[in-house]
mmCIF file of the C-alpha atoms, coordinates in Angstrom:
data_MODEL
# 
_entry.id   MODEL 
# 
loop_
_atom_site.group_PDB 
_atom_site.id 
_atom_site.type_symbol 
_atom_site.label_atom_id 
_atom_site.label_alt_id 
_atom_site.label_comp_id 
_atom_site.label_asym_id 
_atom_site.label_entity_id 
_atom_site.label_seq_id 
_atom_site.pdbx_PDB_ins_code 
_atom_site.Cartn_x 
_atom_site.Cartn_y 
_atom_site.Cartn_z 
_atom_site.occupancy 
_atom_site.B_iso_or_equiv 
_atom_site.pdbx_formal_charge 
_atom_site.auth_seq_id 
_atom_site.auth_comp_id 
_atom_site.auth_asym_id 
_atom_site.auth_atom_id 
_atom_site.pdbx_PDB_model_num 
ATOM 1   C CA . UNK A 1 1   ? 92.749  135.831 85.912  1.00 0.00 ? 1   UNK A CA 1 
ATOM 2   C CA . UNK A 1 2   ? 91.805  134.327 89.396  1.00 0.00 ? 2   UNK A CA 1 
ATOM 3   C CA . UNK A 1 3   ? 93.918  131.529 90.980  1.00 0.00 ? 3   UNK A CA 1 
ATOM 4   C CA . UNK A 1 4   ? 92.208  128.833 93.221  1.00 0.00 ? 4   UNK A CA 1 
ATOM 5   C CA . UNK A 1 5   ? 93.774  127.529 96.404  1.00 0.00 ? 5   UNK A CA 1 
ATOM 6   C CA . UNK A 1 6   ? 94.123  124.192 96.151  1.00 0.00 ? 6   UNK A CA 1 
ATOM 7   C CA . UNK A 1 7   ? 91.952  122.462 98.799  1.00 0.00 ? 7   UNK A CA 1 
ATOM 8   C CA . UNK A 1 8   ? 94.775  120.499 100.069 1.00 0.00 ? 8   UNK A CA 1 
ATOM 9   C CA . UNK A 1 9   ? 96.337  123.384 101.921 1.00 0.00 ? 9   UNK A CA 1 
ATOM 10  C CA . UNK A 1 10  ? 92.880  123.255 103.956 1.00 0.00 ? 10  UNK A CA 1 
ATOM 11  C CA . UNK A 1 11  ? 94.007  120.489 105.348 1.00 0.00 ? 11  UNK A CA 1 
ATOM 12  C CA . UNK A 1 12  ? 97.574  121.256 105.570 1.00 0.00 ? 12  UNK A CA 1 
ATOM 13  C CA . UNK A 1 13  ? 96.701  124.157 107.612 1.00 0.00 ? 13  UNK A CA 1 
ATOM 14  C CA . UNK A 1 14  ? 94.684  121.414 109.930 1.00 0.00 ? 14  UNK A CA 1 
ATOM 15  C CA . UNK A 1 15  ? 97.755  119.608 110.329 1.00 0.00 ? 15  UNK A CA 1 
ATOM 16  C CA . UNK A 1 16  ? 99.979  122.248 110.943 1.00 0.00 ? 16  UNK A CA 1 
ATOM 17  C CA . UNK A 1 17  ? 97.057  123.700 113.958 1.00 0.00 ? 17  UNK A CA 1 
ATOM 18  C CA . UNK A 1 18  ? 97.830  120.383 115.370 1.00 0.00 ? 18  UNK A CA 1 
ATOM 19  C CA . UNK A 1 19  ? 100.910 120.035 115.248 1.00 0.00 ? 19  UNK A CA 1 
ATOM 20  C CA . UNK A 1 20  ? 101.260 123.812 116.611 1.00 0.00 ? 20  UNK A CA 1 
ATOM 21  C CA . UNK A 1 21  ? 99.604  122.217 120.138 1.00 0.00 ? 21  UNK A CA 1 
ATOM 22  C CA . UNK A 1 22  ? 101.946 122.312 123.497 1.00 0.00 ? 22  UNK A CA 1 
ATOM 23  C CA . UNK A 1 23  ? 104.346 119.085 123.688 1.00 0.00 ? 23  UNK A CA 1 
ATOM 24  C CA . UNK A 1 24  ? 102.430 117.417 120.583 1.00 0.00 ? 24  UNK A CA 1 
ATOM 25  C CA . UNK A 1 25  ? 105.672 117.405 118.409 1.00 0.00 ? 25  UNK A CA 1 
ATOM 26  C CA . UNK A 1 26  ? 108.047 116.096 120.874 1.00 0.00 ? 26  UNK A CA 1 
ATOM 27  C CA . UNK A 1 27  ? 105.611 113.517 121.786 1.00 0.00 ? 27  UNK A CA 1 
ATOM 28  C CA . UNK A 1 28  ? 106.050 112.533 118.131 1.00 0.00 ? 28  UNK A CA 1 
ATOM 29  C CA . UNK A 1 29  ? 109.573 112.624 117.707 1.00 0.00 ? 29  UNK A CA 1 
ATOM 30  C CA . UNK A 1 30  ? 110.551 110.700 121.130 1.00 0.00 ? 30  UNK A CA 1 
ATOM 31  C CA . UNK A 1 31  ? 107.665 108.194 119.708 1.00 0.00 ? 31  UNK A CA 1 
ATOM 32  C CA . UNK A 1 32  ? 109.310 108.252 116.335 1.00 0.00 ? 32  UNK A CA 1 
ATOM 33  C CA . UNK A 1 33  ? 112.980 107.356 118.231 1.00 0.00 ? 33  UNK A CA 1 
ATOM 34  C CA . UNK A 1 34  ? 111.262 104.526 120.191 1.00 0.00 ? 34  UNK A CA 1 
ATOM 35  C CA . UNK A 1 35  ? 111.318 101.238 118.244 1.00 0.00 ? 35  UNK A CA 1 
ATOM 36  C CA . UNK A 1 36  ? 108.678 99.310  120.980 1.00 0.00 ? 36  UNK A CA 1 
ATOM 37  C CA . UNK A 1 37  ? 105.194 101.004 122.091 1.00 0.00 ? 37  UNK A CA 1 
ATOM 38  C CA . UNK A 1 38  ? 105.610 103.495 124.981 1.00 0.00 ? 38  UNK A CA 1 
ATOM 39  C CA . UNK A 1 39  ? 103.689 103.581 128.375 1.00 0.00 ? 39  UNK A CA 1 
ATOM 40  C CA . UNK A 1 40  ? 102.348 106.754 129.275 1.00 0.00 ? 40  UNK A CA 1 
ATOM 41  C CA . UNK A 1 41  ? 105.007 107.364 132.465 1.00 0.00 ? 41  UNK A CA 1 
ATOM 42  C CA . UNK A 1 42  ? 107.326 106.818 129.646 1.00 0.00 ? 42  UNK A CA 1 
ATOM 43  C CA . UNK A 1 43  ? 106.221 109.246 127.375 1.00 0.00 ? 43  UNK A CA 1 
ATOM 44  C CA . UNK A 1 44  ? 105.733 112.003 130.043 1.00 0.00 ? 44  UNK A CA 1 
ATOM 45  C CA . UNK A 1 45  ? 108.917 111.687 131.887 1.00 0.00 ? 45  UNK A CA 1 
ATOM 46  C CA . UNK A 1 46  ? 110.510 111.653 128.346 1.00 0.00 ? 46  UNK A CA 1 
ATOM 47  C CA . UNK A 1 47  ? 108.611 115.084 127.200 1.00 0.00 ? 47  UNK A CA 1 
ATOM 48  C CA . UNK A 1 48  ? 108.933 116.788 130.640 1.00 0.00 ? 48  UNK A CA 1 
ATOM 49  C CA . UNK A 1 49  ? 105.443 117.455 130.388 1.00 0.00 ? 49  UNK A CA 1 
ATOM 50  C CA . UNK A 1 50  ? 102.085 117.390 132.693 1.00 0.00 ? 50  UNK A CA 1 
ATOM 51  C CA . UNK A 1 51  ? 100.379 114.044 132.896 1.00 0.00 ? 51  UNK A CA 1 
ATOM 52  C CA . UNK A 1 52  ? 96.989  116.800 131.779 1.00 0.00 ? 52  UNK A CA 1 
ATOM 53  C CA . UNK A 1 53  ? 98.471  117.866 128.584 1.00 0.00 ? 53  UNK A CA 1 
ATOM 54  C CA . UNK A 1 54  ? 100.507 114.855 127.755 1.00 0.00 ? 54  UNK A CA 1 
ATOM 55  C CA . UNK A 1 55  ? 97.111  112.759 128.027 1.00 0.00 ? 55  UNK A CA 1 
ATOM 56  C CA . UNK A 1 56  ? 95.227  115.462 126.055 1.00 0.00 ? 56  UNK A CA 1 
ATOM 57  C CA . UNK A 1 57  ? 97.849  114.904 123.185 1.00 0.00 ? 57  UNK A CA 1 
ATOM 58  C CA . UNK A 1 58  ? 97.752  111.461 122.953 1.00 0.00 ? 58  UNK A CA 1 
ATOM 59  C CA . UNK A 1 59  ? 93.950  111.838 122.749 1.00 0.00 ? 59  UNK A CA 1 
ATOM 60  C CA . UNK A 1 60  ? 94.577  113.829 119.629 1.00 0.00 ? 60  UNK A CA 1 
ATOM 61  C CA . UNK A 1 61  ? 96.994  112.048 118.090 1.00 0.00 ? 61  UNK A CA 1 
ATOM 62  C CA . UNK A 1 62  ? 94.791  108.352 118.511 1.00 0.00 ? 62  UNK A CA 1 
ATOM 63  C CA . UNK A 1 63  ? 91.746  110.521 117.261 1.00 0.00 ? 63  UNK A CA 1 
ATOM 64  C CA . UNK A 1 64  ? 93.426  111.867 114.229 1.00 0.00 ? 64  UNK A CA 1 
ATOM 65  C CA . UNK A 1 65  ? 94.769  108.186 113.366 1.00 0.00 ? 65  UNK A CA 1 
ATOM 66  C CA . UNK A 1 66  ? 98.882  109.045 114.338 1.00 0.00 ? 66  UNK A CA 1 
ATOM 67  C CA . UNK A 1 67  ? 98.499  106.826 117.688 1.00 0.00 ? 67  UNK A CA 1 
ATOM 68  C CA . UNK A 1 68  ? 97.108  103.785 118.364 1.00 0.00 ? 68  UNK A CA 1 
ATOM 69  C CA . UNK A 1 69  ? 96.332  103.089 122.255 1.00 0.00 ? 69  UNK A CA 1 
ATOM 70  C CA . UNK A 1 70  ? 96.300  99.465  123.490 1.00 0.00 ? 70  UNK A CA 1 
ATOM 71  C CA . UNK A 1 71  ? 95.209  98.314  126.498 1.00 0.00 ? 71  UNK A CA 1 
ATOM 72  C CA . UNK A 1 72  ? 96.993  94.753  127.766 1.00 0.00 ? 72  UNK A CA 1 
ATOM 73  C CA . UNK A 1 73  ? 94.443  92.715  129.715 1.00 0.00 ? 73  UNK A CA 1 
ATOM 74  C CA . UNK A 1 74  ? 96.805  92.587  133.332 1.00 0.00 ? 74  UNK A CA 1 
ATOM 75  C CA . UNK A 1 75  ? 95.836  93.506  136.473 1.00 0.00 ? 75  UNK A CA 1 
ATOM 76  C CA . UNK A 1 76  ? 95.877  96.855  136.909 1.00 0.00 ? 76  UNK A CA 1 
ATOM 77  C CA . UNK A 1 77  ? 95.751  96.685  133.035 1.00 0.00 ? 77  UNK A CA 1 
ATOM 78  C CA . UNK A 1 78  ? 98.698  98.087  131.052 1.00 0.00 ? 78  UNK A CA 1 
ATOM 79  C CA . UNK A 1 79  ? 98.534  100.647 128.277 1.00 0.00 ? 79  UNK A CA 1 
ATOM 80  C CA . UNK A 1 80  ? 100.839 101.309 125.424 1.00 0.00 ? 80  UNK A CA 1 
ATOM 81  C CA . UNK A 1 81  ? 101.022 103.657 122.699 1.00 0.00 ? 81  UNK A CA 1 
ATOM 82  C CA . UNK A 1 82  ? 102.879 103.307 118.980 1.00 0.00 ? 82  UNK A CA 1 
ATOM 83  C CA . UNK A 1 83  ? 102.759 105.136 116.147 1.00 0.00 ? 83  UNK A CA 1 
ATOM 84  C CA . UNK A 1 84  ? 100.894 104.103 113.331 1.00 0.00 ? 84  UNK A CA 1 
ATOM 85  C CA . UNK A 1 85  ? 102.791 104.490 109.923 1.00 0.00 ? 85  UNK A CA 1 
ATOM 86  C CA . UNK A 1 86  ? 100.924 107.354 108.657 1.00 0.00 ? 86  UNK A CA 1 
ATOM 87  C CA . UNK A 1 87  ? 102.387 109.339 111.869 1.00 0.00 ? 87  UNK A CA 1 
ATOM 88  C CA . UNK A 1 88  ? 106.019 107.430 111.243 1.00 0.00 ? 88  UNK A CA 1 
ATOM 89  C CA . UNK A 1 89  ? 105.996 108.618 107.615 1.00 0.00 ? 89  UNK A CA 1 
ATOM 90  C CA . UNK A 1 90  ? 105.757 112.662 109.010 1.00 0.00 ? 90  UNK A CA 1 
ATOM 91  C CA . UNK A 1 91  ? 109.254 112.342 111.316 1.00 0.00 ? 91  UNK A CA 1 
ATOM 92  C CA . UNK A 1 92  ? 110.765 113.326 108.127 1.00 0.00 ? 92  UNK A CA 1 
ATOM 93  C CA . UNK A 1 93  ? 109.410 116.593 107.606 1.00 0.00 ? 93  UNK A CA 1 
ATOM 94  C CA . UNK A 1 94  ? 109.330 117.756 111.108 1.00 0.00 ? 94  UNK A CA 1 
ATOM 95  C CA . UNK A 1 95  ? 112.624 116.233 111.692 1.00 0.00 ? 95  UNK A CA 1 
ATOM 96  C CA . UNK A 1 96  ? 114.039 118.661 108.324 1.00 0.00 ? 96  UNK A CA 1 
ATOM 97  C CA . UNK A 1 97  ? 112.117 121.830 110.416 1.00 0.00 ? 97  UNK A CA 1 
ATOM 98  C CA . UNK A 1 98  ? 114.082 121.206 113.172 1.00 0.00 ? 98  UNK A CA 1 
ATOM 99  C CA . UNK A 1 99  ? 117.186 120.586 110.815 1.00 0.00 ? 99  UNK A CA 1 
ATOM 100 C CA . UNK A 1 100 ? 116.554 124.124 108.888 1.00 0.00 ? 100 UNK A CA 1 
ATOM 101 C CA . UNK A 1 101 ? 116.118 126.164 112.056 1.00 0.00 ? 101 UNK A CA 1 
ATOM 102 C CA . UNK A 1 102 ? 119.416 124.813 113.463 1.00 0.00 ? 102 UNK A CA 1 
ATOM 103 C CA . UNK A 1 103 ? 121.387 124.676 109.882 1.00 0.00 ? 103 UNK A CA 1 
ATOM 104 C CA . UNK A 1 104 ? 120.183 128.610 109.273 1.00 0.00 ? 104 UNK A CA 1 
ATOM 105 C CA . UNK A 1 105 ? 120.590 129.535 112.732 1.00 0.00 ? 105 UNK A CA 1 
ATOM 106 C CA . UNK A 1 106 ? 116.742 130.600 112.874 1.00 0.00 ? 106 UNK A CA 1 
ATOM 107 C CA . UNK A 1 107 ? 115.557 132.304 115.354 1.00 0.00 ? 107 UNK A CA 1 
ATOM 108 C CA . UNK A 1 108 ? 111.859 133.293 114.703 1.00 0.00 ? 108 UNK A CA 1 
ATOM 109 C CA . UNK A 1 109 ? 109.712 135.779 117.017 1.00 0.00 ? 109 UNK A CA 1 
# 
């Protein structure tokens, strides 16, 4: 008898590709810590990251609906980012990934 994947892990396996990107997980989690939205200095200095690949993730994350980017009408104009809830609701799992691999002492290769 043949099984059928369930479509779902389709886009499971999108997520995961995603999340898999340089610094895109820590963006999340320092985001998911931070109860006001974060400037991008902030976010950057916070990651330790380049202002390239730290701009490339948030780019990601607004286009896949986990960030929201708003731009304040000052002079120079000021941008913030905040998670949206669908992005808040996912520090749960990743924050039990990171629990696992330091409960179990995992070190992967």
């Amino acid at each position: 008898m043949e099984h059928k994947c369930d479509p779902v892990f389709a886009r499971v396996d999108k997520l995961i590709s995603l999340l898999h990107k340089s610094k895109l997980l820590h963006i999340l989690m320092v985001m998911n810590n931070q109860t006001t939205p974060m400037r991008f200095s902030e976010i950057k200095k916070r990651v330790d990251s380049s202002s390239t690949t730290v701009n490339r993730r948030l780019i990601e994350l607004e286009q896949n609906g986990l960030v929201i980017r708003d731009v304040i009408n000052t002079a120079p104009a000021t941008v913030q980012y905040t998670l949206t809830n669908e992005a808040s609701s996912l520090a749960p799992a990743i924050q039990s990934m990171y629990d696992w691999i330091v409960e179990k002492d995992i070190h992967l290769l």
